[in-house]
C-alpha positions in Angstrom: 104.1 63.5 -32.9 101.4 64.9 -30.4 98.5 64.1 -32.8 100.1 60.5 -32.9 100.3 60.4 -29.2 96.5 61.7 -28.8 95.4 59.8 -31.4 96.6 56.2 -29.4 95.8 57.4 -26.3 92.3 57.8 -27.6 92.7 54.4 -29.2 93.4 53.1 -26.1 90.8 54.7 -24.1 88.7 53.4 -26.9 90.1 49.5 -26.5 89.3 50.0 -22.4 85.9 51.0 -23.1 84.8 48.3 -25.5 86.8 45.9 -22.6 84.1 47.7 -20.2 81.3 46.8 -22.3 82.8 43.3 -23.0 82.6 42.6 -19.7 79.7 43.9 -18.3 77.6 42.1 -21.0 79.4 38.3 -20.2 78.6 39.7 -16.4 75.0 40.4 -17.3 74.5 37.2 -20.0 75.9 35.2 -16.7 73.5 36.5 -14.8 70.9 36.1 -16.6 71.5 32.6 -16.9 72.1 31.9 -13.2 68.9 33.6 -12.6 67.3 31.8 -14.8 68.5 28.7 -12.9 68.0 29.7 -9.8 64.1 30.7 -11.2 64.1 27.3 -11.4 63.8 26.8 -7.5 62.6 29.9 -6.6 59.7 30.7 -8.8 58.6 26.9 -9.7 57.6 26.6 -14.0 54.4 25.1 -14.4 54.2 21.7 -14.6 50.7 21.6 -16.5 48.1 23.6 -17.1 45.8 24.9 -14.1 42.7 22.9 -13.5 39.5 24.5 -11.8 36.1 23.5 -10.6 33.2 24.0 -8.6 30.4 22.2 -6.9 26.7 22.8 -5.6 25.4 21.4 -2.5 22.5 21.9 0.0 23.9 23.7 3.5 21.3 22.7 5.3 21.6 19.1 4.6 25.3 18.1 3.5 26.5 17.9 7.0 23.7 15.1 7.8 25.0 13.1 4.8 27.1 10.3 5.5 29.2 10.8 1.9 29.2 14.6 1.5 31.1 14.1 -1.6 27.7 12.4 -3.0 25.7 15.2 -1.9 27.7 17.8 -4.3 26.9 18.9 -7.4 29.7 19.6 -10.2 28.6 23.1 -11.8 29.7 25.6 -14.3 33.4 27.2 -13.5 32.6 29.1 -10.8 29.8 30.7 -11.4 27.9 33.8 -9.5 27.8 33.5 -5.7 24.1 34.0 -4.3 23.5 33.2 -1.3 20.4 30.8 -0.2 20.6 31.0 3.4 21.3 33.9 6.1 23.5 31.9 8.6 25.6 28.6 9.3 26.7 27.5 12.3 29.2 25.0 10.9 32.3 24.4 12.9 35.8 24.4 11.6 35.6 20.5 11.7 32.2 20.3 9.4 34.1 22.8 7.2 37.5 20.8 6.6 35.2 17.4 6.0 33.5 18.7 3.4 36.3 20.8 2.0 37.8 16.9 2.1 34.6 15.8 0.0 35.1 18.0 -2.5 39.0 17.2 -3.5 38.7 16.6 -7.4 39.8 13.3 -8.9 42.8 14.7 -10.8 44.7 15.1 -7.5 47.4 13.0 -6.3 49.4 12.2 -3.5 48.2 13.2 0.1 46.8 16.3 1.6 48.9 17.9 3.5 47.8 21.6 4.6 49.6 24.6 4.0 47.1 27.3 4.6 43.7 28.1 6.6 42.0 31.7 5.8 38.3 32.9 7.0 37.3 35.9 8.5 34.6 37.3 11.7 32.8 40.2 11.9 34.2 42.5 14.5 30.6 42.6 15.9 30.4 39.0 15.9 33.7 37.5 17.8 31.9 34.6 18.8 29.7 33.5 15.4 30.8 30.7 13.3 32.7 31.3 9.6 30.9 32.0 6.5 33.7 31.4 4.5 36.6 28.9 4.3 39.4 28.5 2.4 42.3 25.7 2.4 45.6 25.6 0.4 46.7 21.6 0.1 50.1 20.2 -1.0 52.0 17.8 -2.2 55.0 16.9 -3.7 55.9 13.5 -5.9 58.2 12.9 -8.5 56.8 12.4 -12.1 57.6 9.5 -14.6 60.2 11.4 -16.0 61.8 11.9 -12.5 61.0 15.3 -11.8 60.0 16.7 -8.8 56.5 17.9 -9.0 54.7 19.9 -6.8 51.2 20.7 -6.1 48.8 22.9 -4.9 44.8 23.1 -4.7 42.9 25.6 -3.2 39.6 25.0 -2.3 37.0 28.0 -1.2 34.1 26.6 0.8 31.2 29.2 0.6 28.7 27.7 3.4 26.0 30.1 2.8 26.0 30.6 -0.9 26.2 26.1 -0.7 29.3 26.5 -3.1 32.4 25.1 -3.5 35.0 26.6 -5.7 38.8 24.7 -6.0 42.3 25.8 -8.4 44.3 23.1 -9.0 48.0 24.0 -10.3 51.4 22.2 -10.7 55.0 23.5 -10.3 58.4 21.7 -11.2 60.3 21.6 -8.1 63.8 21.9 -7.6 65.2 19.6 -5.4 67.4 21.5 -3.6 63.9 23.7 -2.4 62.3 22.8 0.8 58.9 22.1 0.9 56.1 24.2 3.3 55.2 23.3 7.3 52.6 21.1 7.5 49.9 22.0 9.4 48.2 19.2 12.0 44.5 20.8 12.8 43.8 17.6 14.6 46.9 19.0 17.2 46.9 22.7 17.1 48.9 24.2 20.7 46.9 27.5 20.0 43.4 27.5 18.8 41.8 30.1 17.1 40.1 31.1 19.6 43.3 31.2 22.2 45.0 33.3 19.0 41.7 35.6 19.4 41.8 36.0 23.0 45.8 36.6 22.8 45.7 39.0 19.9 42.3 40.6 22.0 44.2 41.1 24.7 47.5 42.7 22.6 45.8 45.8 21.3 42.2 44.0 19.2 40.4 45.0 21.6 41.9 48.5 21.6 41.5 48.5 18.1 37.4 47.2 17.9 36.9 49.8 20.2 38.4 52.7 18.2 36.4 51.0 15.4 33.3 51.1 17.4 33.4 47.3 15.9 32.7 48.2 12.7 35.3 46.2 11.2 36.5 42.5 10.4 38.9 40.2 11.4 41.0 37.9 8.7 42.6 35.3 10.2 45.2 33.3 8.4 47.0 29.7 9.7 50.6 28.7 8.2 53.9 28.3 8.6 53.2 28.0 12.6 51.5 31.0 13.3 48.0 32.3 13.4 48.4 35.8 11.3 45.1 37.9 12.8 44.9 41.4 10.8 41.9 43.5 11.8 40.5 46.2 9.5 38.1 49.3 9.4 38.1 52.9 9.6 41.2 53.3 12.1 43.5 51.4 9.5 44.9 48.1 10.1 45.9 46.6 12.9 48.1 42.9 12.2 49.4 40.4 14.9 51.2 37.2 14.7 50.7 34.4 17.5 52.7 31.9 17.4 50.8 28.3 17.1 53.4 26.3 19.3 54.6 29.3 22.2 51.4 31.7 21.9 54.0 34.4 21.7 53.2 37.3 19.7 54.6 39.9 16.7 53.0 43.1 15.8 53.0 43.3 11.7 51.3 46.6 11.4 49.5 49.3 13.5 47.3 51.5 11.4 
């Protein structure tokens, strides 16, 4: 009678473990499948494959040109960068226009900005950019009805008289907002009142620890000029915000 009795309670103990396991894989296999669906708004399946470019052009004649889109040169996918003069003196206005010139013809929709990056030179505050590089993007339904939405980046190397752009295309869910705008023609805070603020919130501090022997990235989107300065000491990140001028330290060494 006691092996019987050990031998169902073991059955049993048997039964409630298999329930376990029953149960934790439909948890797990429902899981899976809601993350797979909510994949589908957060991390955005390609819609296509990814397109990418680049041009040629003469800096020290495209700004003169009336069309600079005529003035550039399609060239091999991004090829080496070398550069063919020392300096430009281009503002952040000359940069957007030809950054605008150079939008390839597969892209649709308008041009709406999403992102800003360039850096300075800790040693040169007040020079121009070298570099400049826009994220665009828009968002349009597809004649299936899908919401697509996409993205181009487009590198403008001034001295190097290169342009390289990335083209890519997400499926959207509806339900997913879409990214700030950013209005350049409007901006509240410059970059140079976000330098002067960030300056005055521990840069200078930090470029002095440095002995300016560092760089400054500078970042605009999702209202707010992100400022990170790097060298020897560390890093040193600030956020001012592009509407109050009201600042966030990110990181300190």
């Amino acid at each position: 009678m006691k092996i019987e009795i050990k031998l169902a309670l073991i059955g049993i103990g048997v039964i409630c473990v298999l329930a376990v396991i029953v149960c934790s894989a439909a948890a797990t296999s429902t899981l899976w499948f809601l993350g797979g669906q909510r994949d589908y708004g957060r991390g955005d399946p390609p819609a296509g494959q990814d397109e990418k470019g680049s041009y040629r052009f003469d800096p020290q004649t495209i700004l003169q040109a009336a069309e600079p889109a005529k003035s550039l040169q399609p060239s091999p996918d991004w090829p080496a960068r070398v550069r063919i003069v020392d300096r430009v003196t281009w503002s952040e206005n000359d940069y957007y226009r030809i950054a605008l010139a150079s939008v390839p013809p597969s892209w649709h929709g308008d041009l709406n900005v999403e992102f800003v990056n360039f850096d300075l030179s800790c040693r040169d505050l007040n020079d121009a950019p070298q570099t400049m590089h826009y994220t665009f993007f828009n968002s349009e339904r597809n004649p299936e009805g899908k919401l697509v939405f996409s993205e181009l980046d487009v590198s403008v190397y001034a001295t190097e008289g290169q342009i390289w752009w990335l083209l890519k295309r997400f499926f959207r869910h509806p339900d997913r907002g879409l990214p700030p705008k950013i209005d350049l023609a409007h901006l509240k805070v410059t970059r140079a009142d976000a330098l002067r603020i960030a300056e005055a919130n521990g840069g200078n501090q930090y470029r002095q620890e440095a002995q300016d022997d560092c760089d400054i990235g500078f970042t605009l989107g999702y209202g707010s000029w992100d400022i990170a300065y790097g060298g020897a000491p560390g890093t040193y990140r600030i956020r001012v915000n592009t509407e109050t001028g009201k600042t966030e330290i990110i990181r300190r060494r």
